[in-house]
TORZAGU-609695 format. One line per 10 residues: number of its first residue (from 0); their letters; for each residue y, x, z of N, C-alpha, C. Coordinates in steps of 0.05 Angstrom, whole numbers. Layout:
<sites>
NUM = a = Y:X:Z:Y:X:Z:Y:X:Z | ...
</sites>
This chain:
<sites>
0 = xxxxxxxxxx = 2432:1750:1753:2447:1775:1747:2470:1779:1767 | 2465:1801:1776:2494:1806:1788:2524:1802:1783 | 2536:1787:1793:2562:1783:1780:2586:1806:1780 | 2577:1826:1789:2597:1849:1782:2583:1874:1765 | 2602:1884:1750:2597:1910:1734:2597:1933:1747 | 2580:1951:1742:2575:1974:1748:2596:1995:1741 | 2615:2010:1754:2635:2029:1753:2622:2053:1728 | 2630:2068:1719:2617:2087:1701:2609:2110:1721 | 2591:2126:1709:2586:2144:1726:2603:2168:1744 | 2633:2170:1723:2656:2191:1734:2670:2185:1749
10 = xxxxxxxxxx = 2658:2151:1750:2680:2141:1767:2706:2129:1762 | 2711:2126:1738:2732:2110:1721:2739:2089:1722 | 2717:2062:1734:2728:2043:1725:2707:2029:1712 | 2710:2008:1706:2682:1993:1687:2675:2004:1665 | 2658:2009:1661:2639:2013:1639:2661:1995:1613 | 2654:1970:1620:2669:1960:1589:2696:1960:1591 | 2712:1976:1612:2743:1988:1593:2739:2014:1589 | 2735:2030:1611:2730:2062:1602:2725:2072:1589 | 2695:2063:1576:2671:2073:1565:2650:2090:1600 | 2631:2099:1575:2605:2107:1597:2576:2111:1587
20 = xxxxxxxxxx = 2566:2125:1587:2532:2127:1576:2523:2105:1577 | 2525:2083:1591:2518:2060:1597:2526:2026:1583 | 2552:2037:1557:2572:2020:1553:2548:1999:1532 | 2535:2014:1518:2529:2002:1492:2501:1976:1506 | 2498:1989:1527:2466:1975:1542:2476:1959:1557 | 2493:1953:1574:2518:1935:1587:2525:1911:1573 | 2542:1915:1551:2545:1900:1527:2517:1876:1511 | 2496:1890:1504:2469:1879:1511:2470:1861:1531 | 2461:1871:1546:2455:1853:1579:2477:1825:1584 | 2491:1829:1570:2524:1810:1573:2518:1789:1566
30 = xxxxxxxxxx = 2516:1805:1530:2495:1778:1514:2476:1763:1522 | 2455:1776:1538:2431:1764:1540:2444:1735:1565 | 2462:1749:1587:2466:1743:1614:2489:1723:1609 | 2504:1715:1589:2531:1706:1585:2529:1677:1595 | 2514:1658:1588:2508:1634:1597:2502:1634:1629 | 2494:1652:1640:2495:1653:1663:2519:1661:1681 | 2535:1679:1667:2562:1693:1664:2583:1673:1677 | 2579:1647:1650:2593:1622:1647:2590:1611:1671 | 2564:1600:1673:2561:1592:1699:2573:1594:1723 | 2577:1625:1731:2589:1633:1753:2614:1636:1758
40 = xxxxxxxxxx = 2634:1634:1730:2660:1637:1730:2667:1611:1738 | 2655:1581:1724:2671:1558:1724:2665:1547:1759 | 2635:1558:1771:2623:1560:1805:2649:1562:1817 | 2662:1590:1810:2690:1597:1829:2711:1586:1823 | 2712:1571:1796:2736:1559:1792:2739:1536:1821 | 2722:1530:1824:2716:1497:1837:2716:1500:1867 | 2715:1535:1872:2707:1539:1904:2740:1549:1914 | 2754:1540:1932:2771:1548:1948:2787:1580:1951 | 2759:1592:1952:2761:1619:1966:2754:1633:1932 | 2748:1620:1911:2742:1629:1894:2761:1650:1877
50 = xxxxxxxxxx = 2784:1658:1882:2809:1662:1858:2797:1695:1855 | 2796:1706:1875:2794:1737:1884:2763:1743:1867 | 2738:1714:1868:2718:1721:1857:2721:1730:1825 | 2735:1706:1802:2746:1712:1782:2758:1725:1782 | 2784:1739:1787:2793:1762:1786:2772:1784:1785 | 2749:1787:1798:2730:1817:1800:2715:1814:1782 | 2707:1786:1770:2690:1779:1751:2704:1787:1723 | 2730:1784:1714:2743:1787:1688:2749:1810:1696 | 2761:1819:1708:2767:1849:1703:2750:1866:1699 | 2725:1861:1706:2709:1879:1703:2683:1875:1677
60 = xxxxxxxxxx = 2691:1861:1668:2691:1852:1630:2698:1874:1617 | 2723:1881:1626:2741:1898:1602:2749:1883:1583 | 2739:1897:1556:2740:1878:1531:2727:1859:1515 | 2704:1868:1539:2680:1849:1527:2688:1822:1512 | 2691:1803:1535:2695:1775:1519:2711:1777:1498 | 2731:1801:1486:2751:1796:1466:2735:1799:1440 | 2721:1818:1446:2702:1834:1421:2680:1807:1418 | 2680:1791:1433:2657:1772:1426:2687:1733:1423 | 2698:1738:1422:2721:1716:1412:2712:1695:1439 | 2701:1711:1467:2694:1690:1483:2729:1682:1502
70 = xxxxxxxxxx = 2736:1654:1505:2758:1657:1515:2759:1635:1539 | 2735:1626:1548:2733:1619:1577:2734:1639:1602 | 2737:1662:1597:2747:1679:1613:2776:1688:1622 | 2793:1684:1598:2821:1690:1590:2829:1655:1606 | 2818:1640:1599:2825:1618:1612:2820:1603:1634 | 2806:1617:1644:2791:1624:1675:2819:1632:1694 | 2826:1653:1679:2847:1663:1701:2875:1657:1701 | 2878:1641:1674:2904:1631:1671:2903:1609:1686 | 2877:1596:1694:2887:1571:1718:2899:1579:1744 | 2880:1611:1747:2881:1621:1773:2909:1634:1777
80 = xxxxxxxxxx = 2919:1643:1760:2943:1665:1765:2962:1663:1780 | 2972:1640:1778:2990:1635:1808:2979:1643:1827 | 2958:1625:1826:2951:1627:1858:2942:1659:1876 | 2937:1678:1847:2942:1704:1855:2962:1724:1882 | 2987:1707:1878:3012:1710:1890:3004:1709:1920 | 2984:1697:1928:2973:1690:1956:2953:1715:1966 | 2943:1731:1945:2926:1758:1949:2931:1773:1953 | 2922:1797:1951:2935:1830:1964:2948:1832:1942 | 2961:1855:1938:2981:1857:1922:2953:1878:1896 | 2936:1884:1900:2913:1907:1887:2906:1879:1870
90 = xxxxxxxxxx = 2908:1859:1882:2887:1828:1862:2897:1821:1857 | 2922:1819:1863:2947:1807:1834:2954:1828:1818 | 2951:1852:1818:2963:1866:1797:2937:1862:1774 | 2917:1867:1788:2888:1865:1765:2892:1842:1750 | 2902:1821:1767:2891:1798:1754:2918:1800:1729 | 2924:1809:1727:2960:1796:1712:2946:1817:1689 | 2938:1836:1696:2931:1865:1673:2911:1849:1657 | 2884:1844:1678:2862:1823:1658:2877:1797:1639 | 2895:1789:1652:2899:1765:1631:2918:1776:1612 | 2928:1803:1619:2951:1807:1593:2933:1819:1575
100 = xxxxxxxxxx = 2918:1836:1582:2897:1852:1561:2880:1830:1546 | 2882:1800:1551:2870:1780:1536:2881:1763:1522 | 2908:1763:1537:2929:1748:1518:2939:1756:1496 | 2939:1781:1498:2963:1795:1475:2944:1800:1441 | 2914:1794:1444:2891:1797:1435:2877:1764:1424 | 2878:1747:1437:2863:1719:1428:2900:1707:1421 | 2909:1714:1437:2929:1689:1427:2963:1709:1423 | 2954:1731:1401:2976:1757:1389:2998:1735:1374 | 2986:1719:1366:3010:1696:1346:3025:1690:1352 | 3021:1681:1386:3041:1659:1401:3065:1680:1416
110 = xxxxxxxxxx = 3092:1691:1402:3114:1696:1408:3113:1691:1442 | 3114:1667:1459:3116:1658:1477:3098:1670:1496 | 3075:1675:1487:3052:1688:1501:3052:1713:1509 | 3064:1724:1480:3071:1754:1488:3090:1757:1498 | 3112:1741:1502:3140:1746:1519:3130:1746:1551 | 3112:1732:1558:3104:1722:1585:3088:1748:1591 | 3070:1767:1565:3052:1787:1571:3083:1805:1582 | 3094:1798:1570:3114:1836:1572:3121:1829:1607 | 3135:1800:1617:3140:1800:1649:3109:1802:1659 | 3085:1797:1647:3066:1798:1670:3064:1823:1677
120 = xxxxxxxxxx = 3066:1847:1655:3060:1873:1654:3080:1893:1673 | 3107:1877:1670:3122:1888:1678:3122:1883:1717 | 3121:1855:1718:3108:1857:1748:3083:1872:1764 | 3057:1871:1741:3037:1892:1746:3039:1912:1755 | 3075:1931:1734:3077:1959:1744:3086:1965:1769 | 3103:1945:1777:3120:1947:1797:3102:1943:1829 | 3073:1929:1817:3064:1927:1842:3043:1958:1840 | 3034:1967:1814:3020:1992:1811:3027:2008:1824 | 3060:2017:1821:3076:2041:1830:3072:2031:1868 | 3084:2012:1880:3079:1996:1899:3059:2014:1915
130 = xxxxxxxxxx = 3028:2000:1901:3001:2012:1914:2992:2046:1913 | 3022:2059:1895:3013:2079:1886:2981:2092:1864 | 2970:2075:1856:2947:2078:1832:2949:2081:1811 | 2947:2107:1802:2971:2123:1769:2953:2101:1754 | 2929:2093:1752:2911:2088:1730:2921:2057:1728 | 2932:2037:1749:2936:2018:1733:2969:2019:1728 | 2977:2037:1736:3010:2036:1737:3008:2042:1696 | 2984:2069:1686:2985:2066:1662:2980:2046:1648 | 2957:2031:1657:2944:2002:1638:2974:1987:1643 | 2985:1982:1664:3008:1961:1660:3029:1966:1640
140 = xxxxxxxxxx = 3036:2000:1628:3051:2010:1614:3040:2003:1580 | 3010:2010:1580:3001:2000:1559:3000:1979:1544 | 2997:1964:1569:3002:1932:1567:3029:1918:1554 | 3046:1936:1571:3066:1930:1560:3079:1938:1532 | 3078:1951:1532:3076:1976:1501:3068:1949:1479 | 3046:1944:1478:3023:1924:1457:3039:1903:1458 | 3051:1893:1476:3062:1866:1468:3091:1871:1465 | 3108:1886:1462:3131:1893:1453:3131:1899:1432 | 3110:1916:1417:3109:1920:1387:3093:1909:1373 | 3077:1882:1391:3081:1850:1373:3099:1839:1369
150 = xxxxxxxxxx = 3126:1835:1395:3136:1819:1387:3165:1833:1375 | 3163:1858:1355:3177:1875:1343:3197:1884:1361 | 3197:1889:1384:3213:1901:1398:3208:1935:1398 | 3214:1941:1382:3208:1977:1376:3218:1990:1392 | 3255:2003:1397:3263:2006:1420:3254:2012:1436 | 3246:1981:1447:3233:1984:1477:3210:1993:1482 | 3198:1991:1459:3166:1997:1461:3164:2027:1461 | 3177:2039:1447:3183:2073:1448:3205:2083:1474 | 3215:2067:1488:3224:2076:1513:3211:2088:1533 | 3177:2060:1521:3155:2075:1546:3138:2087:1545
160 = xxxxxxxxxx = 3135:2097:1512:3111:2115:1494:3102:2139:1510 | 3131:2164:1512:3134:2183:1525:3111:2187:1537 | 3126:2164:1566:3115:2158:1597:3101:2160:1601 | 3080:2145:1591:3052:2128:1586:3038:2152:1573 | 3043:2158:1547:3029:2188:1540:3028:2215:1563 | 3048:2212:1580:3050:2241:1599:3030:2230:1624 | 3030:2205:1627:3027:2199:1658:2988:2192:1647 | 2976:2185:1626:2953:2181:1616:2940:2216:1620 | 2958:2233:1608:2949:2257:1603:2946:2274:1627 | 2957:2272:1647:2959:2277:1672:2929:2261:1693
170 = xxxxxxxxxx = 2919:2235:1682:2899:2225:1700:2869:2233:1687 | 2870:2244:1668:2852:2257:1650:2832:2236:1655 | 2841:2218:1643:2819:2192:1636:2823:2188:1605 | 2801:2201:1596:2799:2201:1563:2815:2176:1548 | 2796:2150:1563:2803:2122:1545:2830:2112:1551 | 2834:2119:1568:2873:2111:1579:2881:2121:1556 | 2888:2158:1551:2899:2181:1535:2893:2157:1519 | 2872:2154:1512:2866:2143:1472:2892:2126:1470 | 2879:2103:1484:2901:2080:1479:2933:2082:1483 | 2941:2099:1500:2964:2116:1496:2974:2128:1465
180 = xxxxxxxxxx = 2954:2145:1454:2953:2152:1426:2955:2126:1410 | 2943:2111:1419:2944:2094:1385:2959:2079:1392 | 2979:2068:1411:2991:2050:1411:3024:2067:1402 | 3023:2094:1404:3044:2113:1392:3039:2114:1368 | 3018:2115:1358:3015:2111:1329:3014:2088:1322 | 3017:2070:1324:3020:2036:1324:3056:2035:1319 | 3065:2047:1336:3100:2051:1339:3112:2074:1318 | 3098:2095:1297:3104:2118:1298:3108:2103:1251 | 3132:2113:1243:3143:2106:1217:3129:2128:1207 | 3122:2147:1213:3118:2171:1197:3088:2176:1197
190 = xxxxxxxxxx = 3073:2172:1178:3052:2172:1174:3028:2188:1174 | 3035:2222:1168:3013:2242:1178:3023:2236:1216 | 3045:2223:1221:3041:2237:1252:3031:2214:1267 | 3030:2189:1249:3016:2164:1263:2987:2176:1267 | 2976:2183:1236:2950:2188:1235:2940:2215:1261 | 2959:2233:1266:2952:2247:1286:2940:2238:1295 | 2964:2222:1312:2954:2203:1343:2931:2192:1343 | 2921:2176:1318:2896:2166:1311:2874:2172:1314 | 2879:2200:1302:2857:2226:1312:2847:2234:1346 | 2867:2231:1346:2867:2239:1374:2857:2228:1390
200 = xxxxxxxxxx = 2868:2187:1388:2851:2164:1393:2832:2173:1399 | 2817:2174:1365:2786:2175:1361:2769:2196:1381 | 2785:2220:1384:2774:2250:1401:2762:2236:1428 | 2792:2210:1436:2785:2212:1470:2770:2189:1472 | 2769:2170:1451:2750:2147:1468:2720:2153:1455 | 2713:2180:1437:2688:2195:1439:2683:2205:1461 | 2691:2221:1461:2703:2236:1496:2692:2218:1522 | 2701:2199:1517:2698:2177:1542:2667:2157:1541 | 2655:2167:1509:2635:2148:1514:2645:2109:1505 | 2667:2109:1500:2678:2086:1500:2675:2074:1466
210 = xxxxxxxxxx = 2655:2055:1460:2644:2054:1441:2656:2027:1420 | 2669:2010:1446:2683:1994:1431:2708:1996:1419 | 2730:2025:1440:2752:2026:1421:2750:2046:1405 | 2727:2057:1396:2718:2088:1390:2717:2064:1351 | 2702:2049:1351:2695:2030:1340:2732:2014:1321 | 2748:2005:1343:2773:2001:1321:2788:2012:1318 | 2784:2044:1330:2802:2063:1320:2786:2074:1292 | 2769:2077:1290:2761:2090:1266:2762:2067:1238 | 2769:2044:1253:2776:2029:1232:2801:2035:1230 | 2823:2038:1244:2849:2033:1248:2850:2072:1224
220 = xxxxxxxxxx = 2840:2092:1231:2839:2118:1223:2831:2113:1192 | 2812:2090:1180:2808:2088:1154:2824:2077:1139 | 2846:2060:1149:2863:2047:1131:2888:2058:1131 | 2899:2080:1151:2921:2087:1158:2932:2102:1131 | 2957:2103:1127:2964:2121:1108:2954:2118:1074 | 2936:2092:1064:2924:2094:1040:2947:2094:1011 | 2940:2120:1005:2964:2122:982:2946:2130:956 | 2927:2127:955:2916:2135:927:2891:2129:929 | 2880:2116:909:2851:2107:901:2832:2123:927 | 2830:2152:928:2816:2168:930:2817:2170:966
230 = xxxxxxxxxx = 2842:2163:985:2844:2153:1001:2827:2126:1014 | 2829:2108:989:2813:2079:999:2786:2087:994 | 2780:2102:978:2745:2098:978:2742:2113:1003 | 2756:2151:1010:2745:2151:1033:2747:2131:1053 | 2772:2118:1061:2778:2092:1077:2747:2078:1073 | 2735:2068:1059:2715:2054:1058:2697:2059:1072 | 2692:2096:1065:2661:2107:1075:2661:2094:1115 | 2686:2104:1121:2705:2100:1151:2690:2080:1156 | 2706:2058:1147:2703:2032:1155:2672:2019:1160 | 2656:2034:1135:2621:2029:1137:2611:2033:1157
240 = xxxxxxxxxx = 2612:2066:1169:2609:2079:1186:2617:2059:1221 | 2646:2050:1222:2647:2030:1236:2632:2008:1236 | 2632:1992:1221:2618:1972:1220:2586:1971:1232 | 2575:1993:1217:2555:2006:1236:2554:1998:1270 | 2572:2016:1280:2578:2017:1305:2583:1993:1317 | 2599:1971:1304:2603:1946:1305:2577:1931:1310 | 2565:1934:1300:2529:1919:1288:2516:1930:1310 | 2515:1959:1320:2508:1965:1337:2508:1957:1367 | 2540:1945:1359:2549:1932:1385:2548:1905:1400 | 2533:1893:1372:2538:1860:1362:2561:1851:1379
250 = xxxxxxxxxx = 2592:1870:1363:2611:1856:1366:2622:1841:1341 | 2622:1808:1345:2630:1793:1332:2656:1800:1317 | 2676:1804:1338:2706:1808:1332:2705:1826:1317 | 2699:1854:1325:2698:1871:1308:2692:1876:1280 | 2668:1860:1279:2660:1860:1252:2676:1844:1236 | 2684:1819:1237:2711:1805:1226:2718:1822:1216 | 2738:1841:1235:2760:1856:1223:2749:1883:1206 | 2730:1886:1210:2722:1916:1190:2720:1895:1166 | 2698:1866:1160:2690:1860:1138:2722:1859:1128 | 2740:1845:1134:2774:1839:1129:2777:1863:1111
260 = xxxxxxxxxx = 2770:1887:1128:2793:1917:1113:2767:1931:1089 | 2739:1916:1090:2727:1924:1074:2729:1916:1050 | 2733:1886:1050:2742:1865:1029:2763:1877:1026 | 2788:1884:1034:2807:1893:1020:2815:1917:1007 | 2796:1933:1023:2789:1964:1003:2780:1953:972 | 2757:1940:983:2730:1935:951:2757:1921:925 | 2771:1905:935:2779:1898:922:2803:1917:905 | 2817:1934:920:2829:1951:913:2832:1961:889 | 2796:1981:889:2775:1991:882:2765:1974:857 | 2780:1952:862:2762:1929:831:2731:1929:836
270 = xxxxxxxxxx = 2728:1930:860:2700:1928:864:2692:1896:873 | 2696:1873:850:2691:1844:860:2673:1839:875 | 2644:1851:874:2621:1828:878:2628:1835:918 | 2624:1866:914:2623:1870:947:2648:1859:962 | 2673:1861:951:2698:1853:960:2691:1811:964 | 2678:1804:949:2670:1769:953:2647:1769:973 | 2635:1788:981:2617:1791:990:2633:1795:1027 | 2644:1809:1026:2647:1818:1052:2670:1797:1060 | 2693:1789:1039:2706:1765:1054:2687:1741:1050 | 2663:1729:1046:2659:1700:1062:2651:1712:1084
280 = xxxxxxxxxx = 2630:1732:1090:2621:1740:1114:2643:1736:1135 | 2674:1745:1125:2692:1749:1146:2704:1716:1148 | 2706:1712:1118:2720:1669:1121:2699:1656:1152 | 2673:1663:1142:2652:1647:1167:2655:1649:1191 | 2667:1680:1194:2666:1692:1221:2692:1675:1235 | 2717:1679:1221:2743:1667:1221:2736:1637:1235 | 2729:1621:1224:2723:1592:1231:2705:1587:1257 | 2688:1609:1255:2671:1609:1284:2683:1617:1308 | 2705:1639:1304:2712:1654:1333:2743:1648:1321 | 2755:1621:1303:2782:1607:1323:2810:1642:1305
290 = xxxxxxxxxx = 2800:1653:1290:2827:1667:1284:2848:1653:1275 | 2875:1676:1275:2895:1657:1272:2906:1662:1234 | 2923:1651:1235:2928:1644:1203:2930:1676:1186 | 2945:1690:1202:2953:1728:1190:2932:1736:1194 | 2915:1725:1202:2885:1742:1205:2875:1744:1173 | 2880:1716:1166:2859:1716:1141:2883:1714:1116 | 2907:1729:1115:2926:1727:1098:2921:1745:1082 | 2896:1765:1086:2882:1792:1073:2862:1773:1056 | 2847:1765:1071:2823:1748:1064:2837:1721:1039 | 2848:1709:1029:2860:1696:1016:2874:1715:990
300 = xxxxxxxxxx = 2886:1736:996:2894:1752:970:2865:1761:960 | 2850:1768:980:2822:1779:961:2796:1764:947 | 2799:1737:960:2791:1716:943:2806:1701:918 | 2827:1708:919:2847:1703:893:2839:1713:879 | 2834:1742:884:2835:1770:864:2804:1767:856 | 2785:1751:865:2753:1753:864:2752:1734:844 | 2756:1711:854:2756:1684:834:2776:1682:808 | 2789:1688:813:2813:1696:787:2797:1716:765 | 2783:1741:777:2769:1756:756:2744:1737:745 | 2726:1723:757:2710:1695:752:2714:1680:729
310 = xxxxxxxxxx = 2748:1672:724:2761:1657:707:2774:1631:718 | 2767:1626:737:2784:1607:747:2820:1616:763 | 2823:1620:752:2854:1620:754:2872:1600:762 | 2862:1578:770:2885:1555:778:2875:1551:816 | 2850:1566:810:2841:1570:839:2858:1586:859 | 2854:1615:838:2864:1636:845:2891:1641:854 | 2909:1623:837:2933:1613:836:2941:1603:867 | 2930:1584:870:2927:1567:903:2929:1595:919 | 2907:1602:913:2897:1625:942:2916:1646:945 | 2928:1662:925:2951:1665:927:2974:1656:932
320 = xxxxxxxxxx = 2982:1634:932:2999:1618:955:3001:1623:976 | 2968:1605:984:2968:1603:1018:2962:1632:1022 | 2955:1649:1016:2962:1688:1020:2992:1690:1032 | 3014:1687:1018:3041:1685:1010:3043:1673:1035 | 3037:1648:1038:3048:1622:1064:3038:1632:1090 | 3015:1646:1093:3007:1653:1115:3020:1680:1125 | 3021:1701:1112:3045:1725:1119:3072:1718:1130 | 3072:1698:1112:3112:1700:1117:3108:1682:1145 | 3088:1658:1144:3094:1647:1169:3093:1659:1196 | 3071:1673:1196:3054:1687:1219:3062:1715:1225
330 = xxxxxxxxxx = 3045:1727:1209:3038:1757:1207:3068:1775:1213 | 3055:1798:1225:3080:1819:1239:3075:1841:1224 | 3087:1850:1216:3091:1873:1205:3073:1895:1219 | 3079:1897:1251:3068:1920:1269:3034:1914:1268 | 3024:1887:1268:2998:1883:1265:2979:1889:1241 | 2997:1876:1224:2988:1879:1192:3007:1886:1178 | 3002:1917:1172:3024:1928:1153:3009:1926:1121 | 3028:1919:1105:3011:1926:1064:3015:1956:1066 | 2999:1970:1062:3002:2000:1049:3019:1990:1017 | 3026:2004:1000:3030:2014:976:3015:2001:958
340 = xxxxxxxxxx = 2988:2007:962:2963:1997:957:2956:1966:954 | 2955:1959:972:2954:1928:982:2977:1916:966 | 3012:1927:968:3026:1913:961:3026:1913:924 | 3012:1939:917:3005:1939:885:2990:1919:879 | 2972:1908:892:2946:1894:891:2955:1868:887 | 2970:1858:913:2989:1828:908:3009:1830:879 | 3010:1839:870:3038:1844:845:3013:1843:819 | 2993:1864:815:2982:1863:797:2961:1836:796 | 2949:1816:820:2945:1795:822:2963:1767:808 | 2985:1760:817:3002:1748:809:3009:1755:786
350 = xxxxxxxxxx = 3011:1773:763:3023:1782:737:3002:1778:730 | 2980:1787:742:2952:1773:713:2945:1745:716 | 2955:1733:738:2951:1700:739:2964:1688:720 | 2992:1703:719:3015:1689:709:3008:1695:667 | 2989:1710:666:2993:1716:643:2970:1707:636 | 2949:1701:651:2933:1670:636:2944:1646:635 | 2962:1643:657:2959:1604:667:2989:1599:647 | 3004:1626:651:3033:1624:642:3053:1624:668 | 3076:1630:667:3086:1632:684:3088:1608:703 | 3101:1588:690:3105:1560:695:3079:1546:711
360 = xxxxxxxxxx = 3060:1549:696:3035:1535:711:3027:1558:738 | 3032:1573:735:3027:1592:764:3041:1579:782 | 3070:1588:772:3090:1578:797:3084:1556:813 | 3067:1539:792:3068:1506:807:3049:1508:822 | 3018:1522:810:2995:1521:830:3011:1540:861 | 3012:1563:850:3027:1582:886:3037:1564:898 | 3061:1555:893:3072:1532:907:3058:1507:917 | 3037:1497:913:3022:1481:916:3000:1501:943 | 2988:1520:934:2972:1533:952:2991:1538:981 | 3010:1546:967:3031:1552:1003:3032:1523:1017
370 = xxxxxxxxxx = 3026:1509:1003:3021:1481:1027:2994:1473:1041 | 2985:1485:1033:2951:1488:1039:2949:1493:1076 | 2939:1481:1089:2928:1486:1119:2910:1503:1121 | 2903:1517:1135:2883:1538:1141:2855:1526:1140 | 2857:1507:1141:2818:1493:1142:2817:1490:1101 | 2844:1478:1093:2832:1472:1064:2835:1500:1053 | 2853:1520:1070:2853:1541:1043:2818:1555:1051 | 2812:1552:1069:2794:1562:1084:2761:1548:1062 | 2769:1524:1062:2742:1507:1046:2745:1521:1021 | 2771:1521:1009:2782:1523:971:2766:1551:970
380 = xxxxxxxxxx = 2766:1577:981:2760:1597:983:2732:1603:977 | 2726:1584:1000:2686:1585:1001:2676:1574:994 | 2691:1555:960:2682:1543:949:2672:1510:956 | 2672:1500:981:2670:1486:997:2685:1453:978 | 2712:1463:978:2724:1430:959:2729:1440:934 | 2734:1425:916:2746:1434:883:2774:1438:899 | 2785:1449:873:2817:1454:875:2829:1422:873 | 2840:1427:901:2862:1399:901:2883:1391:886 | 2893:1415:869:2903:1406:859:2903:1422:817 | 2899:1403:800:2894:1398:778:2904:1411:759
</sites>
């Protein structure tokens, strides 16, 4: 296989960041070709002249390896990145963009990671403006954007919303605009005008042919704003509809996170069997592609809420804990917000635990579950060990 990606047809850029008539068949071919993929990345690790090869090789991924939880690529170039500094100034800005667009995504948890994304991004721009190239001077802005309102720097992150929205809309590259949109709606308190942006998202990375973020915006569009029953079921139909597209894509990652917000609709909804149904799919996925603890702090309230209706309640008790332990430790607000909804869900969970087990025997199991590691709350869940504790 050829080790480089084919530009889209307008001329944008790779197929798997842009989008392209070609995105969904590319993606395919990846799969089939990935072992061979491998091959060629760890070849250049070992060759001299190799740094410039990886660099053309990840960047022109896109998102691929994220959507598939592959992270020998992301770590491909973090060997190389220094040594970037020795290249044109066009192959160090790529390379710093490729590894921040991977960092801020496999490893969103690590504070440190994202502090290092915001200087990589911010050197990116300075060499973008430099080479004069509006399109990565935007990705560097984007870049930066995403990991400031991980690491709750709001402020700053809306200093560069504007910018990034005017200077996207101006290169009339659909999938830029999108991600411009949703990362304003990512930043935006007010909720019909987040959901705009969302919309809008969705318009341009249709627009663009771009199937993978076409894919977590319409997830991101189904959960936004859920304030009433009648909200989450449409939310659901959304989310199906994605998932679809997901399946279509055989993106791993993706699907995780739709089964996550499906399980948390169903459950909503008091819909147990499907809500137990769609979080083990997502617990399995979790343990296979390495997520981090806020990932599955959804996935743990809705196994509470599953097994608790069951009758086991000292289970349920636990899982609600480690729910509890994993938010407060991890999870960001800007990543994983509770709607209304969600936060009714946790309250009416806990008051019906407490009013089988008693208050007293709750307290002690929760507290007991908040000590739980991610592998045992992970086993307790999927039924895997008895409850550890009695």
């Amino acid at each position: 296989m050829p080790n480089t990606i084919s530009s889209s047809a307008r001329g944008r850029g790779p197929l798997l960041l842009f989008g392209g008539d070609g995105q969904v068949d590319w993606v395919h071919l990846l799969d089939r070709q990935w072992g061979n993929l491998q091959r060629t990345i760890a070849f250049f690790e070992w060759e001299p002249d190799g740094v410039a090869e990886i660099v053309r090789l990840v960047w022109s991924l896109g998102f691929y390896d994220n959507t598939r939880g592959h992270r020998q690529p992301y770590a491909a170039l973090q060997a190389v990145l220094g040594r970037t500094r020795e290249g044109s100034p066009d192959l160090r800005c790529r390379a710093l963009l490729a590894w921040a667009i991977r960092a801020s995504i496999l490893d969103s948890d690590l504070p440190a990671v994202l502090e290092a994304v915001v200087v990589a991004a911010r050197e990116a721009l300075e060499l973008a403006r430099q080479l004069g190239d509006r399109q990565l001077v935007v990705i560097a802005i984007l870049e930066q954007i995403r990991a400031l309102q991980l690491l709750e720097r709001h402020d700053a992150a809306i200093a560069l919303a504007d910018e990034c929205l005017a200077l996207a809309r101006e290169l009339a590259n659909p999938s830029l605009l999108g991600r411009a949109h949703d990362l304003c709606a990512t930043g935006e308190a007010d909720v019909p005008t987040a959901q705009s942006h969302r919309l809008a998202a969705l318009a341009c990375f249709r627009e663009a042919g771009n199937r993978m973020l076409e894919c977590t915006e319409l997830m991101l569009v189904a959960i936004t704003g859920w304030e009433n029953m009648k909200d989450v079921a449409d939310g659901r139909s959304a989310l199906e509809n994605a998932l679809a597209l997901a399946v279509q894509l055989g993106s791993a990652g993706q699907m995780a996170y739709l089964w996550a917000n499906l399980a948390i609709s169903c459950a909503i909804l008091d819909e147990f069997d499907p809500a137990e149904e769609y979080c083990r799919r997502n617990l399995r996925a979790v343990r296979r592609l390495g997520m981090t603890q806020g990932f599955i702090t959804f996935d743990m309230l809705v196994m509470s809420r599953c097994v608790g209706n069951k009758g086991d309640a000292a289970t349920a008790a636990q899982l609600a804990g480690a729910s509890d332990a994993f938010w407060n430790g991890v999870a960001r607000p800007t990543e994983f917000t509770l709607t209304p909804l969600e936060l009714d869900l946790i309250s009416r969970n806990k008051a019906g635990l407490a009013e089988v087990l008693g208050q007293a025997e709750f307290d002690r199991l929760f507290e007991a579950g908040q000590d739980l590691s991610v592998d045992k709350a992970l086993d307790l869940a999927l039924g895997r060990i008895p409850s550890p504790v009695s």
